[in-house]
N, C-alpha and C positions, 0 to 999 in steps of 0.2 A: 458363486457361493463362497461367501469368505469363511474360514477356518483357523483356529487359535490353535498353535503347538506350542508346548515348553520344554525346551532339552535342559535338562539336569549337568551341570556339567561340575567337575571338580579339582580344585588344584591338587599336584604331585605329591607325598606324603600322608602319615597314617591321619595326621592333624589339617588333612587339606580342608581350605575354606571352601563351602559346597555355594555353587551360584545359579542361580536360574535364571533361563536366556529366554522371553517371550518373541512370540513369531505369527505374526495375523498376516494373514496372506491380502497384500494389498492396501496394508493400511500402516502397519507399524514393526519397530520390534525394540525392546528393552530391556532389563533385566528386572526381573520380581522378587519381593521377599521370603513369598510363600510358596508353595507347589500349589497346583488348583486341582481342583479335584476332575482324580481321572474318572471315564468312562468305562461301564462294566466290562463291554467289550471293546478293545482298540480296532481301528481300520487296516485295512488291510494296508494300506500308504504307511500308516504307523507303526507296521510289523518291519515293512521294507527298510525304513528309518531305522529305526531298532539295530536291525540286523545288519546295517552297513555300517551306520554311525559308532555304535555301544564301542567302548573301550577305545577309541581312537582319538587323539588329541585335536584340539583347536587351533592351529597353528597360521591362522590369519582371517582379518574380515576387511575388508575391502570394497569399493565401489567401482560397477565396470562400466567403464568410458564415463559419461557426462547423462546416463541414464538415471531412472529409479530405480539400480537393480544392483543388491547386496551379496557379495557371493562370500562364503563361509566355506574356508577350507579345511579338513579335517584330515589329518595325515600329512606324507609328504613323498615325495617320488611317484613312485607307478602305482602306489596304494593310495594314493590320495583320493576322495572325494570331496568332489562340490555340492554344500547346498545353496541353491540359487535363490532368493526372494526377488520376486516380482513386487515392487506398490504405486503401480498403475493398472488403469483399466479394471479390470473384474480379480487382478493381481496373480499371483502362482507360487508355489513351493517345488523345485524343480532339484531331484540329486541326478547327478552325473559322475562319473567317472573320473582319474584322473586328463583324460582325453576328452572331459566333456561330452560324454557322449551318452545320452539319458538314459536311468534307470530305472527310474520310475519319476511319476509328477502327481500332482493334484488334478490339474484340470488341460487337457490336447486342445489346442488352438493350432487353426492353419488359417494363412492369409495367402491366396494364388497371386492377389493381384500385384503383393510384395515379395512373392517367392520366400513365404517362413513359413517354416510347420515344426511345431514344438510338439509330440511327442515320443514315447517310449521309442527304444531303440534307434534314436534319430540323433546325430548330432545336433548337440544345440546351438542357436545359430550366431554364433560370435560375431561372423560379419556383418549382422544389423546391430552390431551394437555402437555407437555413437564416439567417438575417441576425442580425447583431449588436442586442441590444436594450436597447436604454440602461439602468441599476439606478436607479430613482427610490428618493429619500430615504425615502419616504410606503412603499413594494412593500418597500424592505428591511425599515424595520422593523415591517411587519406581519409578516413572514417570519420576524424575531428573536420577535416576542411568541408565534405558534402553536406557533413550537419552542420556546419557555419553557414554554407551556400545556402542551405534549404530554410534557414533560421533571419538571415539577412534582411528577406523585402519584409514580413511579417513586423519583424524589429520598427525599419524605416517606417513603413506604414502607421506605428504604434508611435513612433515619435512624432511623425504629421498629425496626426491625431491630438498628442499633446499639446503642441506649438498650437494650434486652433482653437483648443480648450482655453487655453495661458490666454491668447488672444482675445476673443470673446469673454472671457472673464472681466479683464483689464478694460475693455469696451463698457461692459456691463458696467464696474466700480465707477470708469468716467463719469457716466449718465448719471451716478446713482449720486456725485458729488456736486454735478452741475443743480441738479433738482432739489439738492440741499440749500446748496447758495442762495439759491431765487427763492426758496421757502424763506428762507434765513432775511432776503431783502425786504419781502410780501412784509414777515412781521413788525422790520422795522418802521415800515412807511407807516405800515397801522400803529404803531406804538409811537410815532412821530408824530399823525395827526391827532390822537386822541391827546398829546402833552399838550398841544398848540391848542385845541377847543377846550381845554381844563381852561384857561386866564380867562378863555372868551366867556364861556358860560359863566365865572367868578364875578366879569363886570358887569356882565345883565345884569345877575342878581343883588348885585351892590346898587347899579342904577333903580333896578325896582323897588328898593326899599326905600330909596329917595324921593320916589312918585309919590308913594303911600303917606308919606310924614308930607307932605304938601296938600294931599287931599283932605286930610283928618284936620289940619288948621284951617280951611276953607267949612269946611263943616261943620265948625264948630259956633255956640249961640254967641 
């Protein structure tokens, strides 16, 4: 069940600038322009809040290890508390102690099979939390060379591939040039015979009109 908190908070002086800090469990947090409207009656989580947080300063917000998980410090020494947001899973609003060690939550989760159990009066469990690991020179690049190794035949493969295509192409345009040629000669022979039978049929018909003017004098009274 996800849940919207807005801690009011304000800077030092009589003229401090008033800011509002949003906080959805599991999903977000930001700061608002306005205050939302509260409910007739606050939760009992919300009195807990109240009663540990009011009057105590803001004095860090931070991100633990390489999780999703915002921890908001208020105070500082042995009076310090944690409020924890959770934004994974079904999420959480978790204070603690300056020892971390829970005082109240929104929502008790336990996992046996991880050995965690998140609530009240439980310490919270720092050691699952995921920590930052330095990138040694030596870790990177064995990491570049196995993804060279595993990237290599794929590669090779991809350029046989090409050279075949390239090849087959170049095959293809040969064919496609030879069958131009022989088109190209087809035309000419036809274009060659048809100039040679242009005279020929010229002198028939020259002879034939020679026949005609011999016949018509023969015919005549």
């Amino acid at each position: 069940m996800l849940q919207t908190y807005v801690l009011k908070l304000a800077k030092s002086g009589s003229d401090g600038e008033k800011v509002f800090l949003l906080l959805e469990s599991g999903i977000r947090f930001h700061t608002v322009q306005v205050m939302y409207d509260k409910p007739d009656a606050p939760s009992n989580f919300t009195l807990k809040l109240r009663k540990h947080l009011r009057t105590r300063r803001l004095e860090d917000v931070r991100q633990l290890g390489v999780d999703r998980v915002v921890d908001f410090v208020f105070g500082a020494g042995d009076n310090a508390h944690h409020l924890i947001l959770e934004m994974y899973a079904q999420g959480n609003v978790i204070l603690t102690d300056s020892n971390y060690q829970v005082l109240t939550l929104l929502r008790s989760h336990r996992d046996d099979d991880k050995g965690l159990s998140i609530m009240a009066k439980h310490p919270y469990p720092m050691h699952a939390i995921r920590l930052r690991q330095p990138l040694l020179l030596d870790t990177l690049k064995a990491a570049l060379a196995a993804a060279g190794d595993s990237t290599a035949p794929a590669a090779r493969s991809t350029a046989g591939e090409g050279l075949d295509a390239a090849a087959n192409g170049s095959a293809a345009a040969a064919g496609a040039e030879e069958e131009d040629q022989l088109q190209d000669g087809d035309d000419a022979d036809l274009t060659t015979s048809a100039t040679a039978a242009t005279p020929a049929a010229a002198a028939g018909g020259e002879g034939g009109g020679k026949k005609s003017k011999k016949g018509s004098k023969h015919c005549g009274p």
